[in-house]
N, C-alpha and C positions, 0 to 999 in steps of 0.2 A: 561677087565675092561672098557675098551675106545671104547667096537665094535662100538656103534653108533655115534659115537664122531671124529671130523678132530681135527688136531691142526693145526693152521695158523700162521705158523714163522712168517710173515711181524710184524702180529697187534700182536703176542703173547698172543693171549686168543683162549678160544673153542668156534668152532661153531657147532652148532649140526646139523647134515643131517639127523637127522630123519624127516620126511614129507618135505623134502626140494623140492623146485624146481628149476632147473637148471637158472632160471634165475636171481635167491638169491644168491646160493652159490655160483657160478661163476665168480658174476658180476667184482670182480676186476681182476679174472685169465683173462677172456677173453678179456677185453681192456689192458693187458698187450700184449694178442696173437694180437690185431687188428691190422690190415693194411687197410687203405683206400686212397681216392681219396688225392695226393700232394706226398704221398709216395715214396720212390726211393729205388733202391738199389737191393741186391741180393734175396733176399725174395722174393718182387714182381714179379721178374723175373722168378722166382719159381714156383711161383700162374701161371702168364702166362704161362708159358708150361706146368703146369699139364690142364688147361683152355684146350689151344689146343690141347693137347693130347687125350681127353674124346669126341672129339668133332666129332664123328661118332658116337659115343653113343647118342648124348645130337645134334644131328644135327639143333635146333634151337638157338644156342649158338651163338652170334657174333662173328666172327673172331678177337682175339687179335692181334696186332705187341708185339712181344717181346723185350722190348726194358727197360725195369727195372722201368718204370713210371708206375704207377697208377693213370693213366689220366680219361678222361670219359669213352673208350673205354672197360678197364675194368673193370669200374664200372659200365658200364650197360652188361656186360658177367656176371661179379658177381650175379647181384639181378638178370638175365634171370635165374642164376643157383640156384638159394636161391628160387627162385619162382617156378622151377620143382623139387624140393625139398622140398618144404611145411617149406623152414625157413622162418625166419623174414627176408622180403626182403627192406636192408638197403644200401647195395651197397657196406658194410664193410665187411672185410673178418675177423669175429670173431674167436673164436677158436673152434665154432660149425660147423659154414660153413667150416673152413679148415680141421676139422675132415672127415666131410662128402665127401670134393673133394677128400683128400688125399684117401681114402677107395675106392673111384670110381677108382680111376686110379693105385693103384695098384692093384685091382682087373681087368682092364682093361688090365694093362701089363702083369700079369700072364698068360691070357687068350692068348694076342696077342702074346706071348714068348711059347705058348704051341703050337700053329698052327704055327709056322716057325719049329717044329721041325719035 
């Protein structure tokens, strides 16, 4: 009855994702996923070493410090990455970019966990 149809707890009404584009439906999911520049904490730190991690794949990537800040440092690794990735390069780690890193790097691990064996 609902296939075309989300229901959205927050606002409690329907939005329809028929002809939707990802930057409608989204828009409040992914500034809840954001992280950007002033940021602290365990998350960023997160971002930082998947950042580093991918970073033989992606060898024009700035080097990050891991240090749980989201300073300029990884805001310019961020958009070098959103920009070999054809995102919108914002310097914010939305919940588009972090889909797309996280998918780089664990397909990067699997890879690298398959040649140690």
């Amino acid at each position: 009855m609902f296939k075309n149809r989300r229901f959205n707890i927050k606002n409690r009404k329907r939005i329809s994702t028929k002809n939707r584009s990802n930057s409608n439906i989204y828009n409040t999911k992914s500034q809840d996923y954001a992280l950007k520049e002033g940021d602290s904490g365990e998350e960023v730190e997160n971002l930082q070493r998947m950042l580093l991690a991918i970073i033989d794949e992606y060898p024009s990537l700035p080097i990050v410090t891991i240090n749980g800040i989201y300073g300029s440092e990884t805001k310019n690794a961020v958009e070098r990455f959103q920009e070999l990735n054809s995102l919108n390069k914002t310097g914010i780690t939305d919940i588009y970019t972090y889909r797309v890193l996280k998918n780089i790097f664990n397909t990067y691990n699997r890879v690298n966990i398959s040649r140690r064996k």
